[in-house]
C-alpha positions in Angstrom: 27.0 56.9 11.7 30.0 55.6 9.7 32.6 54.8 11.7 36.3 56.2 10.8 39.8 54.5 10.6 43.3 56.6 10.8 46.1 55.1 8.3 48.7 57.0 7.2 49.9 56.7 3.2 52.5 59.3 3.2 54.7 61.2 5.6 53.2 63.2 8.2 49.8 62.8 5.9 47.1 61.4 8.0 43.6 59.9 5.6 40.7 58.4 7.0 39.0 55.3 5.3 35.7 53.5 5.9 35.6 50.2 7.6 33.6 47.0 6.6 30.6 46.5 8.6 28.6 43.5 8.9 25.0 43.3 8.3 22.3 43.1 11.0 20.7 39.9 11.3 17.6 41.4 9.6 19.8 43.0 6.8 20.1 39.1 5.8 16.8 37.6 5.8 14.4 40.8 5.9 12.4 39.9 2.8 11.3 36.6 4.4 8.2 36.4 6.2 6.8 34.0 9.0 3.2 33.6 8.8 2.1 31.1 11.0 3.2 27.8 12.5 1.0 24.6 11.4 0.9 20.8 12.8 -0.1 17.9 11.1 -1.7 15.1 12.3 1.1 13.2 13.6 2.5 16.0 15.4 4.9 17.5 12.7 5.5 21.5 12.8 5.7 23.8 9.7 6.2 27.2 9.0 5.1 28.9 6.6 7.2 31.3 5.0 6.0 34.4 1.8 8.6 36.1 -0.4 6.9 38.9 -2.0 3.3 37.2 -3.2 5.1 33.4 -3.0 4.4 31.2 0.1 5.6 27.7 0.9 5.5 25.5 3.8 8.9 24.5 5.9 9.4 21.6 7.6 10.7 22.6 11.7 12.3 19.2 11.2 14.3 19.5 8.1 15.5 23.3 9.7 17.1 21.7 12.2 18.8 18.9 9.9 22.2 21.1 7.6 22.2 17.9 5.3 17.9 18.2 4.6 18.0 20.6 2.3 14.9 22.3 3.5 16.1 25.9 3.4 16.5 25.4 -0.8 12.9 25.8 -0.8 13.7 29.7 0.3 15.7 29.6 -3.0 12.8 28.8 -5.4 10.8 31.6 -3.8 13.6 33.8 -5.1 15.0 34.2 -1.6 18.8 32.0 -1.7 20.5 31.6 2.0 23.8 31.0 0.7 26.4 32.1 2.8 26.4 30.1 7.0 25.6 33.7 8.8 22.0 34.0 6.5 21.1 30.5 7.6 21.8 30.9 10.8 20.0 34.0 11.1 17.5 32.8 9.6 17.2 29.9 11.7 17.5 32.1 14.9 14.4 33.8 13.3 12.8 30.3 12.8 13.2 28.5 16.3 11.7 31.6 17.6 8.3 31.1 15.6 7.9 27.8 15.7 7.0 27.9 19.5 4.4 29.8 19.0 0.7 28.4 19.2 -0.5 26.5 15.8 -2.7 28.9 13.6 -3.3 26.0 10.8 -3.3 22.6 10.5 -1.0 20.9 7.5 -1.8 17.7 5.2 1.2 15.3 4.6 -0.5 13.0 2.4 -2.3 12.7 -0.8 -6.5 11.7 -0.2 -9.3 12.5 1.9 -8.9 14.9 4.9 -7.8 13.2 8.4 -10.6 12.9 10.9 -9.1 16.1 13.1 -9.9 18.0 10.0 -13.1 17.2 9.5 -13.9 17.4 13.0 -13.1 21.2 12.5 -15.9 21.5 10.0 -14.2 21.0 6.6 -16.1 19.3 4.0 -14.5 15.9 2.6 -12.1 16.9 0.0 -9.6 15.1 -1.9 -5.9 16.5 -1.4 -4.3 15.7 -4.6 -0.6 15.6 -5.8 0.6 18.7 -7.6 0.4 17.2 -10.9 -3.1 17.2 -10.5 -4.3 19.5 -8.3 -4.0 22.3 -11.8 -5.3 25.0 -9.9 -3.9 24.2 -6.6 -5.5 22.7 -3.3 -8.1 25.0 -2.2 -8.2 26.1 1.5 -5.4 23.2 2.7 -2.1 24.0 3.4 -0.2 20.6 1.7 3.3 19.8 2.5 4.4 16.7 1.0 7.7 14.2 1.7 10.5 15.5 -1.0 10.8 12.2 -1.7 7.6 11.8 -3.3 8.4 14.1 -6.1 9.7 11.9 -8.7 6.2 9.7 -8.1 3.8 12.7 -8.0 5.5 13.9 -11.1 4.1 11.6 -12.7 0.3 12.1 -11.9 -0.5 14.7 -14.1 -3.3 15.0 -16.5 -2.9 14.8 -20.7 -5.2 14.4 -23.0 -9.2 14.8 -23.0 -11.5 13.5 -20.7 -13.2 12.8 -23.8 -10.7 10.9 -25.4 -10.6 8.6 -21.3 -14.2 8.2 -22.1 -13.6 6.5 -25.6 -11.1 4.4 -23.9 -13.7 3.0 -20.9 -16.1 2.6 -24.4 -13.0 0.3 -26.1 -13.3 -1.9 -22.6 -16.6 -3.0 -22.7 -16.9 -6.7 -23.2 -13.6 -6.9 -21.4 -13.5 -8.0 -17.5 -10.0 -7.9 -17.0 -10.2 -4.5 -18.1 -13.3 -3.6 -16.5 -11.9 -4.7 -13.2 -8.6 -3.0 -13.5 -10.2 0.5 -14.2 -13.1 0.0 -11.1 -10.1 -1.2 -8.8 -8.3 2.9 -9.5 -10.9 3.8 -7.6 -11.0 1.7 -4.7 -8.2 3.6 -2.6 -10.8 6.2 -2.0 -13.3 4.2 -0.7 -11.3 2.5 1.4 -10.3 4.6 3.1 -14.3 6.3 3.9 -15.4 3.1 5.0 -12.6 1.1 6.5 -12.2 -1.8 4.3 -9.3 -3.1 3.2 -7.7 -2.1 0.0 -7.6 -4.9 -3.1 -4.5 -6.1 -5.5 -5.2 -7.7 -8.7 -2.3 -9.6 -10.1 -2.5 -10.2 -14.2 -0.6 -13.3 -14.4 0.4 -15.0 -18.1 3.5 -15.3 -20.4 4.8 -12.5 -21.8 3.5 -10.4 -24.7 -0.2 -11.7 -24.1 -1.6 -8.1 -22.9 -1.5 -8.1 -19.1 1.2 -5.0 -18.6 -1.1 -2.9 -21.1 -3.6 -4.1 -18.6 -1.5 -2.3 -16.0 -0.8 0.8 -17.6 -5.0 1.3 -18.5 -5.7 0.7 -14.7 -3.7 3.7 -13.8 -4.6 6.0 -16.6 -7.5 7.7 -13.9 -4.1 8.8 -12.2 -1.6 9.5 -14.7 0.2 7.9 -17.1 3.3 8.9 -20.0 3.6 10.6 -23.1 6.8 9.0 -23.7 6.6 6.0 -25.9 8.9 4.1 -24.7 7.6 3.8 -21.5 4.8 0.8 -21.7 3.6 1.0 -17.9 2.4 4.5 -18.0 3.2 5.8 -14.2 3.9 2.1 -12.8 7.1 1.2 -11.2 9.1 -2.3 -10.9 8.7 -4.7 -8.5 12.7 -4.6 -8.4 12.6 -1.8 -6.2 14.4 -1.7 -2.4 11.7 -2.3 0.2 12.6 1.5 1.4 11.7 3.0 -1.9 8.8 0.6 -2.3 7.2 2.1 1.2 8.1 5.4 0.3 6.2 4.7 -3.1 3.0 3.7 -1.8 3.1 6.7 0.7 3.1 9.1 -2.1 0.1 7.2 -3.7 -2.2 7.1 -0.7 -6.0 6.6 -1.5 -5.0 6.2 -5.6 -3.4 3.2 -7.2 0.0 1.8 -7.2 1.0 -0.5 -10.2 3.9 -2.9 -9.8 5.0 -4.7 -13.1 6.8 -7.6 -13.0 6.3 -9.6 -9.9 8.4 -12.9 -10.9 11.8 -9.9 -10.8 10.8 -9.4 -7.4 13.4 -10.1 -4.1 12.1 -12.2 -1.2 12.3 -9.0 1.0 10.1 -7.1 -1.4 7.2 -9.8 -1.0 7.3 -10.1 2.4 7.6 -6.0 2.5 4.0 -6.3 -0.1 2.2 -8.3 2.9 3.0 -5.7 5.5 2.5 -2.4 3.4 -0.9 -4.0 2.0 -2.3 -3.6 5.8 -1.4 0.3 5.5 1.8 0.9 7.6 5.4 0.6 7.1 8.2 0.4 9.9 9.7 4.2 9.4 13.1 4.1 9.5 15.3 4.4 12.9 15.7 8.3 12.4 12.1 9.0 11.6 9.4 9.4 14.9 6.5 8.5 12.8 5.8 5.7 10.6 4.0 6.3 7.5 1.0 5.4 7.2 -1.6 5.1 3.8 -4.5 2.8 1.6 -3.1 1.9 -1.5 -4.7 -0.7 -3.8 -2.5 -2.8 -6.0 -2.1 -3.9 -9.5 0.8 -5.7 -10.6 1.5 -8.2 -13.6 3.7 -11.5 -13.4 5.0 -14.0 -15.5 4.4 -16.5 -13.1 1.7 -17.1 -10.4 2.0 -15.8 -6.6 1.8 -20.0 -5.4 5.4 -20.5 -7.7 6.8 -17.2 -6.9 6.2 -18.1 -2.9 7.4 -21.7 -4.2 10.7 -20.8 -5.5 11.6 -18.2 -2.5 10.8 -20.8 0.0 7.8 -18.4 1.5 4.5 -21.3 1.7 4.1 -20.3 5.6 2.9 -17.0 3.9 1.1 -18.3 1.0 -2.6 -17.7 2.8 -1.6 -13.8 3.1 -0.8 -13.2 -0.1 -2.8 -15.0 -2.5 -6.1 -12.7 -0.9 -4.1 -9.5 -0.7 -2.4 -10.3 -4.6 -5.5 -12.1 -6.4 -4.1 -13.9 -9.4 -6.4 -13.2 -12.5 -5.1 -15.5 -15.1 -6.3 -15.4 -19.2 -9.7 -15.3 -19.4 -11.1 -19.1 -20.1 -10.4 -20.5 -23.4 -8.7 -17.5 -24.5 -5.4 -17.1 -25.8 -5.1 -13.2 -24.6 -5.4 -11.0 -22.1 -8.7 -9.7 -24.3 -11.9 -11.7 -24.5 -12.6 -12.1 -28.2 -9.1 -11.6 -29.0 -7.6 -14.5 -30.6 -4.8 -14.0 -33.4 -1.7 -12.2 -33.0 -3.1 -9.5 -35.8 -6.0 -9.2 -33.8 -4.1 -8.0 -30.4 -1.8 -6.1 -32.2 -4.8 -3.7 -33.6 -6.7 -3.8 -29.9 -3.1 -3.0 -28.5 -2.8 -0.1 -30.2 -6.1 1.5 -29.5 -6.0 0.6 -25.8 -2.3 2.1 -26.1 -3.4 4.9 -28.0 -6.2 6.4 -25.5 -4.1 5.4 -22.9 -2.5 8.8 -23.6 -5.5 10.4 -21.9 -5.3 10.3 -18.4 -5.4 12.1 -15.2 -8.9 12.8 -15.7 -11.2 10.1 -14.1 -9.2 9.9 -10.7 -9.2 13.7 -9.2 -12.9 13.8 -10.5 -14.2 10.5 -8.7 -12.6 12.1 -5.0 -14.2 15.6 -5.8 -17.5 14.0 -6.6 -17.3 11.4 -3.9 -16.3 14.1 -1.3 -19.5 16.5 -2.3 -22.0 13.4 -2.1 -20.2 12.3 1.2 -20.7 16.0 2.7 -23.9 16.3 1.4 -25.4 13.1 2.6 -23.8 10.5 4.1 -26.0 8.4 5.0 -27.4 8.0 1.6 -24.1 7.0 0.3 -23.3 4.8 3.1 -26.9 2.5 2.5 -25.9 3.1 -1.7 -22.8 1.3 -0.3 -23.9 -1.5 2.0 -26.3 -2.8 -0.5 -24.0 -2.8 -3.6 -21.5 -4.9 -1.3 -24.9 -7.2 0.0 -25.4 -7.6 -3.8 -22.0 -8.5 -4.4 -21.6 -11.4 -1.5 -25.1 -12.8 -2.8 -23.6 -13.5 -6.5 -20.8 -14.6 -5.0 -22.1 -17.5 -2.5 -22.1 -19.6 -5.4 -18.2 -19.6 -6.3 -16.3 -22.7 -4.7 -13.1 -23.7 -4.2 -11.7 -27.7 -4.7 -9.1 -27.4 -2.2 -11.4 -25.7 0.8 -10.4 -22.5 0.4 -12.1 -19.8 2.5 -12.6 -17.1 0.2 -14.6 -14.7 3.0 -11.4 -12.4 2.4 -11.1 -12.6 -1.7 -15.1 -12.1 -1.9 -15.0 -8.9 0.4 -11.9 -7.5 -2.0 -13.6 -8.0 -5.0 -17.6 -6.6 -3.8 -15.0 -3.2 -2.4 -13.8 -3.2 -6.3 -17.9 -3.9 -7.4 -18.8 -0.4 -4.9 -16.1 1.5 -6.8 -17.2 1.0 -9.7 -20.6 1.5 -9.0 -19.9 4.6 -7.7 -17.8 5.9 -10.7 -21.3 4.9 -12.6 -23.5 6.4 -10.0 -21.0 9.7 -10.8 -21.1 9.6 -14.4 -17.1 8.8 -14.6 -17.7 4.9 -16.0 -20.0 5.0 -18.9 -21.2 1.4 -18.2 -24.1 -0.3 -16.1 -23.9 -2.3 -13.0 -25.5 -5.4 -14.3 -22.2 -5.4 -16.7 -19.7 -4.8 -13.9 -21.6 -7.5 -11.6 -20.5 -9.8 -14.4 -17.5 -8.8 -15.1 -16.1 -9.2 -11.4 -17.8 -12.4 -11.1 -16.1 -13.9 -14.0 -12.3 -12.2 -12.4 -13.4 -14.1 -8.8 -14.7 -17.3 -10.7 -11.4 -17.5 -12.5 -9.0 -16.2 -9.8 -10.4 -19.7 -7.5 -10.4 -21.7 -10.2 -6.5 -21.0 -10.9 -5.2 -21.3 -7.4 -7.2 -24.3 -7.0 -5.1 -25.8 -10.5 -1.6 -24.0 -9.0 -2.1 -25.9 -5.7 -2.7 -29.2 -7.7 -6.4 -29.6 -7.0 -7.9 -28.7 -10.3 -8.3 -30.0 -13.5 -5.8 -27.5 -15.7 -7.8 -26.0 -19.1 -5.9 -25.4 -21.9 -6.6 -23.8 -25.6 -6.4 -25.2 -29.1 -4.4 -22.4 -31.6 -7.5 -20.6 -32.5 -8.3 -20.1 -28.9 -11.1 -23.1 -28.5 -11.1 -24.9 -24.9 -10.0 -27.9 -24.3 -10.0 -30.8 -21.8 -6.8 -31.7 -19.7 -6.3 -34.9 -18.0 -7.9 -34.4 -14.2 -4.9 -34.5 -11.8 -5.3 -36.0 -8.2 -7.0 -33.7 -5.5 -3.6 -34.2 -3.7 -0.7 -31.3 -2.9 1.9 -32.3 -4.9 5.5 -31.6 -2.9 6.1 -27.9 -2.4 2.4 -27.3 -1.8 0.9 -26.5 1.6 -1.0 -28.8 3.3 -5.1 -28.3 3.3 -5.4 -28.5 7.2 -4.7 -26.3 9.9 -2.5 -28.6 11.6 -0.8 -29.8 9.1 -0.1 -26.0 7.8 1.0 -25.6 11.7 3.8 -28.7 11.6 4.4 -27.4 8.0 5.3 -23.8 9.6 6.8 -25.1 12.6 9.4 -27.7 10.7 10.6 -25.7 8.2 10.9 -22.2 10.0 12.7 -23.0 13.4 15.7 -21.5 12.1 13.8 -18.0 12.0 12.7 -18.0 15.3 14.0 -15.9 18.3 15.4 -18.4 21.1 15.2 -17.1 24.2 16.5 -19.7 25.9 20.0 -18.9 24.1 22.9 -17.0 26.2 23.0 -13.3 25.6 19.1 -12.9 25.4 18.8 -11.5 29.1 18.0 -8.1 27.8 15.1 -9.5 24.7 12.2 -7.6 24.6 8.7 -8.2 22.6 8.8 -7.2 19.5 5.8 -7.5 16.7 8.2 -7.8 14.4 9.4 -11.4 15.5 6.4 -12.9 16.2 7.7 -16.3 16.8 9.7 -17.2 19.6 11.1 -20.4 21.5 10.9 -20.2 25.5 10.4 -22.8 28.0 8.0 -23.0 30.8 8.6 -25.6 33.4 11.4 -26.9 31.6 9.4 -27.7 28.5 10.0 -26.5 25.4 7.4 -24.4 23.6 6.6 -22.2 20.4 5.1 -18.5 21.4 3.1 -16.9 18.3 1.4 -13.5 18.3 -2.5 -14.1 17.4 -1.7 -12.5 13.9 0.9 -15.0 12.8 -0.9 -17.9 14.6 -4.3 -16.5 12.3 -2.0 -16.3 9.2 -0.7 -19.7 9.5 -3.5 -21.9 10.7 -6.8 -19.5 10.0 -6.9 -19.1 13.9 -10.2 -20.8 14.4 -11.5 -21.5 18.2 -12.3 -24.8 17.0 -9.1 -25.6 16.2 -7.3 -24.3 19.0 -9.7 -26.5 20.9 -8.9 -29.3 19.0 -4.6 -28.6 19.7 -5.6 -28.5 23.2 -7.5 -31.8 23.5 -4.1 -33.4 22.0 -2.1 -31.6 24.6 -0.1 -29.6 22.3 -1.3 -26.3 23.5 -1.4 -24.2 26.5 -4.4 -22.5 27.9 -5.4 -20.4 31.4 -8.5 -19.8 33.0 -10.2 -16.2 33.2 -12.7 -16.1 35.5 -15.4 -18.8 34.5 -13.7 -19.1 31.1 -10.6 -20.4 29.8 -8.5 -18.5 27.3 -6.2 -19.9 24.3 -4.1 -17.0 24.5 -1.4 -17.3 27.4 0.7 -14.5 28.8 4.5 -15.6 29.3 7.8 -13.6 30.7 10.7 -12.2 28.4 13.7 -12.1 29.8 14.1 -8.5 30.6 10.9 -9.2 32.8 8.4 -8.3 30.5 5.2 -9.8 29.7 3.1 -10.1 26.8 0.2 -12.6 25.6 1.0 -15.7 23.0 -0.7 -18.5 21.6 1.3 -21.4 23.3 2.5 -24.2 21.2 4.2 -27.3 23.3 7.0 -29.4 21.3 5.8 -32.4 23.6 2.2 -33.4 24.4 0.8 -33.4 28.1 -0.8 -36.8 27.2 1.8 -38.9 25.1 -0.6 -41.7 25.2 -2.4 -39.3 22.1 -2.6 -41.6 18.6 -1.5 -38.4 16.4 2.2 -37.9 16.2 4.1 -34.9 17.8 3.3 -32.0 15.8 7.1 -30.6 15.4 9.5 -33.6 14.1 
């Protein structure tokens, strides 16, 4: 009933006049409905709200955050909560529902289905970025970090899949190319079997191919119509290390490329080592990190031994030069190309690789879907398809050596994961090519890969090319490390590490470090144990620097420079020592003095 006001206009007149009423709480948000509450695997609540026939997915999170944003997705459906009293009715509305009991389960990330989902009897399927999922992501509900939008945007598809075809037919002959196109499809297999994702690096002076390279290794993914843009849907190296997690997030299980590594900070190569093991930090307001299996490719004008040379980084040169493979110019070719040699010659190959690089966003999405069937179908099959590919792989490989002792266990296993992929996308009817052809091609990327860190460390002969692109012979330099270049044994890569990071590492025997705690993220400290000096490392860093053999952690022992306990009938390298704050934690113990100075080796720190 409407309620009535007295107010008098004239004398001894008395009118009555309608007063404002505000609206109900439901008045202000009535056309929005809740449908359900949905988790995702690391714990994250949703809700997912219709307008009329349109649906999206909230994040609880974002509601409760003014400055998110989140409720501008109610404005796209048509729905706008503009002035406070609609929010807030609408988040009264909101914190109701989302305590209710999950009816659906959400996917954050791009890829195959978690575990949990499978577990609930989904078949394997590939979640794919808007771009390309064209007629949207059957039967998953998909809520993605906003700030992957400006990367997803650009996986979309263009083109034919005929015209991608005529493209992997212009690569044949090619192994740079060759590898670059099996490595877009690695992320995916990775991540089914549990090995660890590949990086190629295409290293050479500029204007000799390697960033078109780049751009035809991403083309299963996306790419760009725009001209100007010559890496297709890459990115710079000159990104902050926040943006460059957040990056590889939104590619998970595809193909991040990276152009220009010699532009790159210090922070950003140290940041590659970390996110190439498939976790980043999260930042301090975030509860979960973020997690993914992204393959590389990146180009360079200089190699990854002078970029970790020049930012003062040789403790770390071991990690990166098996997670960032150099590929150099094929031998005794002037170009990125084999059988390219004159300048008229790349120019016309340029432009056709260039050309059907405009067709893209085809190969990728298609590999997952057909990878996901055969998976559901019949593991197993797959799985022994799989195992002997990479058996096949290793046994070409056995013969590949390295002059300066190089293990290259690691760099073998990256490159038979890039020899399954492509076998796969052959076995799927994606890469028009045979596997005799990609055995060769791969070999001939790993053959050259050792031979050019072996010349970059100093312990090669260096090959060089006459004009028209002919070999030729360069004077043999020593089988020394010149200065700059780490030593070739563990120790000495241990005194190396010791004596020319002691300004990084945490001392605890400093004032003000009563309160310290373990942290993985300084995994080198300075304590003292019986008023000695010594150097704690986690196992990973002591592995990185020094390979981590027992052998050689038998060795430091029998010099009395390290520190070791007895287990039972056994006795352990790894040594548990108190923090400050009381804590405990286990460490590979390093002494600055020797137990037995009557030893003929010097001390290992100067």
């Amino acid at each position: 009933m409407m309620k009535k006001k007295r107010t008098t206009q004239n004398k001894g007149t008395l009118t009555v006049k309608s007063a404002k009423v505000p609206p109900s709480q439901d008045q202000l948000t009535r056309d929005i409905q809740i449908l359900g509450v949905g988790e995702s695997d690391d714990g994250q609540r949703f809700l997912k709200v219709a307008v009329g026939e349109k649906t999206a997915l909230l994040n609880v999170d974002n509601l409760a955050d003014p400055r998110s944003g989140e409720l501008k997705i109610l404005t796209r459906l048509g729905e706008p909560l503009i002035t406070e009293s609609a929010r807030r009715a609408f988040r009264d509305r909101a914190h109701d529902h989302a305590r209710a009991k999950r009816t659906f389960p959400v996917v954050t990330k791009t890829g195959f289905l978690s575990p949990e989902l499978l577990l609930r009897g989904r078949r394997q399927e590939f979640v794919l970025p808007p771009g390309l999922a064209t007629q949207g992501q059957p039967n998953v509900e998909c809520y993605f970090d906003p700030r992957f939008g400006q990367y997803h945007r650009r996986l979309h598809r263009a083109g034919t899949i005929r015209g991608w075809l005529e493209l992997t037919r212009l690569c044949r002959g090619q192994s740079r190319l060759i590898a670059a196109l099996c490595l877009a499809f690695t992320g995916a297999v990775c991540a089914l079997f549990g090995y660890e994702p590949p990086g190629l690096q295409f290293v050479s002076k500029g204007g000799l191919g390697k960033s078109t390279t780049g751009r035809i290794a991403v083309t299963p993914w996306g790419g760009s119509l725009d001209p100007t843009r010559r890496i297709g849907c890459g990115v710079s190296w000159n990104h902050t290390d926040l943006n460059l997690e957040v990056v590889m997030a939104a590619l998970n299980q595809m193909l991040l490329f990276l152009d220009n590594m010699h532009s790159a900070k210090k922070e950003s190569v140290q940041k590659i080592i970390e996110l190439m093991n498939g976790e980043g930090r999260g930042r301090s307001t975030e509860t979960q990190q973020a997690s993914f299996c992204v393959p590389l490719v990146s180009t360079s004008n200089a190699s990854v031994v002078s970029i970790t040379r020049d930012l003062g980084m040789m403790d770390e040169i071991e990690a990166l030069i098996d997670r960032l493979a150099d590929i150099p110019l094929p031998a005794g070719c002037p170009y990125m190309f084999e059988g390219i040699r004159t300048p008229q010659q790349l120019r016309a190959f340029g432009d056709q690789l260039r050309r059907l690089s405009l067709n893209f966003g085809w190969a990728g999405p298609e590999f997952g879907r057909r990878l996901g069937a055969a998976i559901t179908a019949d593991r197993a099959q797959i799985q022994a398809f799989v195992a002997e590919r990479q058996r096949a792989y290793w046994r070409a490989a056995a013969s590949i050596k390295s002059l300066a002792g190089r293990d290259l266990t690691r760099i073998s296993d990256k490159f038979a994961t890039i020899y399954i992929a492509g076998c796969l996308a052959i076995r799927f009817g994606i890469l028009p090519s045979t596997e005799a052809k990609l055995l060769r091609a791969l070999l001939t990327c790993e053959r050259d890969h050792v031979a050019f860190v072996d010349r970059e460390l100093g312990l090669a002969p260096t090959r060089g090319t006459t004009a028209d692109g002919a070999p030729t012979a360069m004077p043999q330099q020593p089988v020394l490390p010149r200065a700059g270049v780490p030593a070739t044994t563990p120790y000495d890569r241990l005194r190396r590490f010791i004596n020319g990071n002691s300004k990084r590492f945490i001392d605890l025997r400093k004032p003000g470090m009563s309160k310290l705690a373990f942290s993985p993220r300084h995994p080198v400290y300075v304590g003292e144990h019986k008023g000695e000096k010594e150097y704690w490392f986690t196992g990973d860093r002591f592995a990185a620097v020094t390979g981590g053999e027992a052998a050689f952690k038998k060795e430091l022992w029998g010099e009395g420079l390290l520190e070791r306990e007895k287990r039972g009938e056994r006795f352990n390298y790894v040594v548990k020592r108190q923090f400050p704050d009381g804590r405990r934690a286990y460490f590979v113990i390093i002494r600055h003095k020797r137990k037995k100075p009557s030893a003929p080796n010097p001390t290992l720190p100067c």
